[in-house]
N, C-alpha and C positions, 0 to 999 in steps of 0.2 A: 504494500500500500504506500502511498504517497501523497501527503499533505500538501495542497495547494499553498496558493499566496493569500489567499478568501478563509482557509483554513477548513477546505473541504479534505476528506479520504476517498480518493481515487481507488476503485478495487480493480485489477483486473480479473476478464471472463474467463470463468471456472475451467472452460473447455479448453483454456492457453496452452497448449502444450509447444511453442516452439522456443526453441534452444535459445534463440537470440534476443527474445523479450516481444518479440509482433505482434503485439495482441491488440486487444480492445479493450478500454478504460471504460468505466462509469461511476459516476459520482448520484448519489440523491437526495439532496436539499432542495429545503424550499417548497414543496410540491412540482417539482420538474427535476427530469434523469436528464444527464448529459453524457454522453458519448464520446469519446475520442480516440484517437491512435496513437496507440505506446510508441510506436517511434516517431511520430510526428506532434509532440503536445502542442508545441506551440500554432498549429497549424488550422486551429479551430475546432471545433465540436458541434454535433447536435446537440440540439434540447429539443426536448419532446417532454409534454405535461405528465403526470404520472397517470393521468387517466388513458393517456395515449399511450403508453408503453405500457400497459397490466395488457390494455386491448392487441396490441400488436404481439406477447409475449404469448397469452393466448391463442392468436390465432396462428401461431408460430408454431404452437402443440399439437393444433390440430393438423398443421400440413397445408394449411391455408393458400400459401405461397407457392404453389408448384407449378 
């Protein structure tokens, strides 16, 4: 984990498994998840409301996206 400048914890995604850190970040404060790339932080993020990612995360389970 990695504490921002804001004093957020960044987690990286559970399913990370590459050797060199590649992953995807998310932070959630506030009522909005933000998004980013472990090798790229400074490079910008999503936000997305927390209502909008429970929905996407779900419809993620179901295979929604194929």
């Amino acid at each position: 984990m990695e504490i921002d400048e804001h004093g957020r914890e960044w987690r990286k995604s559970s399913r990370c498994n590459d050797p060199d850190g590649g992953c995807v970040e998310l932070v959630v404060s506030g009522g909005l998840v933000r998004i980013r790339d472990s090798w790229n932080r400074a490079g910008g993020m999503l936000v997305f409301s927390s209502g909008s990612w429970s929905v996407f995360l779900a419809r993620q389970k179901e295979q929604w996206f194929r």
